[in-house]
C-alpha positions as CSV (number, residue, x, y, z in Angstrom):
1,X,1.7,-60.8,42.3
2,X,4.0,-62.7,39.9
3,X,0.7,-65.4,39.5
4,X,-1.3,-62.1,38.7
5,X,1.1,-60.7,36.0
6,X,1.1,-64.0,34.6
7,X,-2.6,-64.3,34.2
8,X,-2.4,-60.7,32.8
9,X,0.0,-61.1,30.0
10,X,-2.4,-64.2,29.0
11,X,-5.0,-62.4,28.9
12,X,-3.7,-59.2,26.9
13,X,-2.5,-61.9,24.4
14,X,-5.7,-63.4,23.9
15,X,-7.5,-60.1,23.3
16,X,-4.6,-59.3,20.6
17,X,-5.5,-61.9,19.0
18,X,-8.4,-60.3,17.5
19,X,-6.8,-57.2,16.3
20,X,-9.3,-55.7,14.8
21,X,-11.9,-55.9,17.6
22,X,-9.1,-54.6,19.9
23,X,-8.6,-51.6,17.8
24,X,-12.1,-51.1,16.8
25,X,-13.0,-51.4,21.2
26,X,-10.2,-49.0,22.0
27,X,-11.6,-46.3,19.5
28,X,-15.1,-47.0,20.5
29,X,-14.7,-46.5,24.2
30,X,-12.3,-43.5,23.5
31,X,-15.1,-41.9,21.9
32,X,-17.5,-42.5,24.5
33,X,-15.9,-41.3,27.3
34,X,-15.0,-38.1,25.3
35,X,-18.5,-37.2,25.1
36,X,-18.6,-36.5,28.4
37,X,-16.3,-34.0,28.0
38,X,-17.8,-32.6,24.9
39,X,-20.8,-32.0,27.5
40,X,-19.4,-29.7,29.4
41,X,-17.2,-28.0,26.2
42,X,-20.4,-27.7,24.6
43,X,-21.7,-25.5,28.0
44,X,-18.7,-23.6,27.8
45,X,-19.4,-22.7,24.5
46,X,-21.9,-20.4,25.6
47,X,-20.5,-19.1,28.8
48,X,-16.7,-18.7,28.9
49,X,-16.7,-20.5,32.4
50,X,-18.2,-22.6,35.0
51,X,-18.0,-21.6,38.3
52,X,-14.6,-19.8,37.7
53,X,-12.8,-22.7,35.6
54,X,-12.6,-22.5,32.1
55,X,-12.5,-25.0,29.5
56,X,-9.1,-25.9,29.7
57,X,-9.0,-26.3,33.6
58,X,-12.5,-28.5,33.1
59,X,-10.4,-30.7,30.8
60,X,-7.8,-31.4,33.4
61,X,-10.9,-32.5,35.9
62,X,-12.7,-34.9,33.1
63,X,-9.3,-36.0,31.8
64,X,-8.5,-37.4,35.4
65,X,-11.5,-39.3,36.1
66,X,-11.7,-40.6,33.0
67,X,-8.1,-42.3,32.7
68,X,-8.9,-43.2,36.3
69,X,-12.0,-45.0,35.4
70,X,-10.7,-46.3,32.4
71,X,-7.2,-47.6,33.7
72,X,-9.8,-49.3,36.3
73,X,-11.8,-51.1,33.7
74,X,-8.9,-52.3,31.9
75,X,-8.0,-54.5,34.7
76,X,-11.1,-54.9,37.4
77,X,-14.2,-55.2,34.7
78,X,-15.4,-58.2,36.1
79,X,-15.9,-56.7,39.7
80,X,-18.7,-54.2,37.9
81,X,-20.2,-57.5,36.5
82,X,-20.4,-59.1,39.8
83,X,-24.1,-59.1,39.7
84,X,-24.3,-61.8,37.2
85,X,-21.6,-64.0,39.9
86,X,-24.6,-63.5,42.4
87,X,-27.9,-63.9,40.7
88,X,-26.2,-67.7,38.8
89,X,-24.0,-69.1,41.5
90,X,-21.3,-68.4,38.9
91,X,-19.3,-66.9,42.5
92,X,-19.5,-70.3,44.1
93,X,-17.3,-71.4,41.5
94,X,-14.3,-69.1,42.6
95,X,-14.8,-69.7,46.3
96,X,-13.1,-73.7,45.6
97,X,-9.9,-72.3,43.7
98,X,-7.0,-72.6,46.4
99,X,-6.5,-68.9,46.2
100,X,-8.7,-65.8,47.5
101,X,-11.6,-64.8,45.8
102,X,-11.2,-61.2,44.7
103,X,-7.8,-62.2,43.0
104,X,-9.9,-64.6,40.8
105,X,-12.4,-62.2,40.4
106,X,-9.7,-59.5,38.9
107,X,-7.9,-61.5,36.8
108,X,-10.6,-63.8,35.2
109,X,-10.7,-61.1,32.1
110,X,-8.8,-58.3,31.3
111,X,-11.0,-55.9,29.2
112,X,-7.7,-54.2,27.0
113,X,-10.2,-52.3,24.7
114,X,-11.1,-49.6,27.5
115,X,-7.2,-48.8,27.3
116,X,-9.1,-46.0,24.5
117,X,-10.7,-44.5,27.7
118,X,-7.7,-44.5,29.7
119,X,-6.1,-43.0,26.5
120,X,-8.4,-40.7,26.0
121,X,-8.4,-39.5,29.8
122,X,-4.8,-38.7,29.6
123,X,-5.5,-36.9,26.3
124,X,-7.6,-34.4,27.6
125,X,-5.3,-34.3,30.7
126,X,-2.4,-33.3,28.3
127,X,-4.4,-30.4,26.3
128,X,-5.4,-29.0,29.8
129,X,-1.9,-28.9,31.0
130,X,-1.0,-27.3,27.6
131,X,-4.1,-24.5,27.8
132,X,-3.4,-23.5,31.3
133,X,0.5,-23.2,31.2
134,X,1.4,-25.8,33.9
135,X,5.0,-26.2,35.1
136,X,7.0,-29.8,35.1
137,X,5.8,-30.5,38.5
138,X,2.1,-30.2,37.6
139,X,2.6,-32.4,34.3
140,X,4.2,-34.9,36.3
141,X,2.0,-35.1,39.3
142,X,-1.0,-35.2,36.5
143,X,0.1,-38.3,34.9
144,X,0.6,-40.1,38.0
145,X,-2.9,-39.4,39.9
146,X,-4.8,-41.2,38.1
147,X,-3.4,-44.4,39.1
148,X,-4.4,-43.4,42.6
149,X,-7.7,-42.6,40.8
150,X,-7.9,-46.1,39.5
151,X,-7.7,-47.4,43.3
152,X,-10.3,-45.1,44.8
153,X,-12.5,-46.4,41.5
154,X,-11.7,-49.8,42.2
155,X,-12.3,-49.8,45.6
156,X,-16.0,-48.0,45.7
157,X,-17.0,-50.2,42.5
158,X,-15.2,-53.5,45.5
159,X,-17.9,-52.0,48.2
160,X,-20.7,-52.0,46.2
161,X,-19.5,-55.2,44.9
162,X,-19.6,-56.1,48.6
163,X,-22.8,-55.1,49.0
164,X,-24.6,-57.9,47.0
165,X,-23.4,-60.5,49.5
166,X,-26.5,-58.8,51.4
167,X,-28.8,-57.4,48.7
168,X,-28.0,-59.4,45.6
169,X,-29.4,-57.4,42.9
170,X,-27.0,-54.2,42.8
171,X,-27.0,-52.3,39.3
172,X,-28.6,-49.7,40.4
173,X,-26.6,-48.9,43.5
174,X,-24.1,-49.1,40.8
175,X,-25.1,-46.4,39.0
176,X,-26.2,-44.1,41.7
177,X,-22.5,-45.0,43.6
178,X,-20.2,-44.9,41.0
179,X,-21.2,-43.5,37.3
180,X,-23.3,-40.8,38.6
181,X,-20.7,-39.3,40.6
182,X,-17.9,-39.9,37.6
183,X,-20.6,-37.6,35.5
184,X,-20.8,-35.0,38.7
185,X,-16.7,-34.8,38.8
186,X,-16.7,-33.7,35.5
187,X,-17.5,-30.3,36.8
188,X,-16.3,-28.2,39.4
189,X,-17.7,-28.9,43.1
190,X,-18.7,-25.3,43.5
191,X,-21.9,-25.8,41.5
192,X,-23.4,-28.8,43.6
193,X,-25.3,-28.5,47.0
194,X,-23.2,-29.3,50.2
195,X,-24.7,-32.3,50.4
196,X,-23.2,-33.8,47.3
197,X,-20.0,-32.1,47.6
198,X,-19.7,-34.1,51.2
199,X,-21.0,-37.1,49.5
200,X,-18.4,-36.6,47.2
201,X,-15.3,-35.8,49.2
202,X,-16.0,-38.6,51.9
203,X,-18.3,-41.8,51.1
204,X,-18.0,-41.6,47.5
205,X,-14.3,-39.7,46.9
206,X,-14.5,-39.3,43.6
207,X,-13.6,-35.2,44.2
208,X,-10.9,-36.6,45.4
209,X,-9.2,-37.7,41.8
210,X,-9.0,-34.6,40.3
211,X,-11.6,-31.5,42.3
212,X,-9.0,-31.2,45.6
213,X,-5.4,-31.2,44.2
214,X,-6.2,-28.9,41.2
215,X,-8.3,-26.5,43.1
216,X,-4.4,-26.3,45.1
217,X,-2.5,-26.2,42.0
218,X,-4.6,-23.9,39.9
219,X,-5.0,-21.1,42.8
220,X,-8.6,-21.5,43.6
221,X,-8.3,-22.3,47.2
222,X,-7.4,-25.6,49.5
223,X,-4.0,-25.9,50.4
224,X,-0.7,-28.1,49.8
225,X,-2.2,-31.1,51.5
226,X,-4.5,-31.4,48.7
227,X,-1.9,-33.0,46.6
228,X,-1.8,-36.0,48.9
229,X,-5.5,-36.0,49.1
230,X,-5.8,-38.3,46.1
231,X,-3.4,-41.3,47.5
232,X,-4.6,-40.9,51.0
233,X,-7.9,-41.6,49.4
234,X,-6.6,-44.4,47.7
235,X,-5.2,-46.3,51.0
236,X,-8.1,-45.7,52.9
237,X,-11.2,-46.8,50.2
238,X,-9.3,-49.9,49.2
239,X,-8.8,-50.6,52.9
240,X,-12.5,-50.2,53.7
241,X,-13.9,-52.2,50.4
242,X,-11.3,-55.0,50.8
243,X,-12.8,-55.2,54.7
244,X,-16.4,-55.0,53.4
245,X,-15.7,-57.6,50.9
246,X,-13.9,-60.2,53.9
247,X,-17.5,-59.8,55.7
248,X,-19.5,-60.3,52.6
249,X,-17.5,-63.2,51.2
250,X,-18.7,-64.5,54.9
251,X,-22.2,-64.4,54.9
252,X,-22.5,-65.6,51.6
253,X,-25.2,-68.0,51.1
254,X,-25.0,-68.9,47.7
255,X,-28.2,-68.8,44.9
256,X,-30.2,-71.4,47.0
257,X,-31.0,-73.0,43.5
């Protein structure tokens, strides 16, 4: 840990030292993930609510996910690049470093710009607290999800990182396991099929970040457990990917080239 830290301060300094680009990133990204949101806003311009939450309750959802997802890329963007390590070889140059793998995977860049996402995330977070009156508790339970977010991110973004030690070429599992369902948690679970909302609550928790503990905390069902829902997530997805990327790192066979 005091290795990784290490490596993470260099790499925050070398970023910084393109200020512009750093600042210019941040906004960029904090515009994009905002659009999202401006999405669903623009829906609930013409009807006052979706399934029973209103705008302000819809911006606590979005605002979760996306400082979860951007906290994530901040500091694991190489693991959503692992493709590239695959299809070149390029991984066979972290399996000879005297240390594992995944901890040279994650600290071989540190992508500071998406801190604008992350930013943004808790933004949104902040004017949905504000619009639905929330008291201290909910503020401070807010803020601190989506660093559990960030792990159950990480962890399904580590699986299907995982993956490619069997089917190499994985972008598109990519974006049917992990961006798809960020665009799907955006909204409240109510509208999906069951299907989806079971897809979302166990294989791929992404429901998990935001969908269970509000749905507690703003009186539209579950119960108290739902606050825990989000670490217990957490524990178990990075528990399962780190397992799926032992067997991976295994059978790996290299490029052949």
């Amino acid at each position: 840990m005091a290795l990784y830290l290490r490596l993470l301060g260099a790499g925050v300094r070398a970023r910084l030292q393109y200020k512009f680009d750093f600042l210019f990133t941040t906004v960029l990204y904090g515009v994009i993930t905002a659009i999202d949101f401006l999405t669903v806003a623009a829906i609930l311009f013409r009807y006052s609510s979706v399934a029973g939450w209103n705008v302000y309750e819809i911006a606590l959802l979005s605002g979760m996910a996306s400082a979860s997802n951007g906290l994530f890329r901040v500091l694991g963007s190489e693991v959503t690049l692992f493709e590239r390590y695959l299809v070149t070889g390029e991984f066979d140059n972290l399996l000879i470093r005297p240390w594992p793998t995944l901890a040279s995977l994650l600290t071989r860049n540190f992508d500071i710009g998406r801190v604008g996402a992350f930013l943004q995330g808790l933004l949104l977070v902040v004017v949905g607290l504000n619009g639905v009156g929330a008291p201290v508790w909910l503020w401070v339970y807010c803020l601190v999800v989506p660093f559990a977010g960030c792990l159950v991110i990480g962890a399904i973004y580590l699986a299907v990182a995982a993956a490619g030690f069997w089917l190499t070429r994985i972008d598109e599992l990519q974006t049917f396991a992990v961006n798809a369902p960020l665009a799907a948690v955006n909204y409240p679970q109510e509208i999906f099929p069951k299907a989806l909302r079971w897809l979302f609550l166990s294989l791929l928790p992404m429901a998990a970040i935001g969908y269970v503990p509000l749905s507690y905390a703003l009186g539209k069902g579950g119960s108290v457990l739902g606050l825990v829902v989000p670490f217990l997530a957490a524990g178990a997805s990075v528990a399962v990917s780190v397992r799926l990327w032992g067997w991976g790192e295994r059978r790996y066979q290299s490029t052949g080239s």
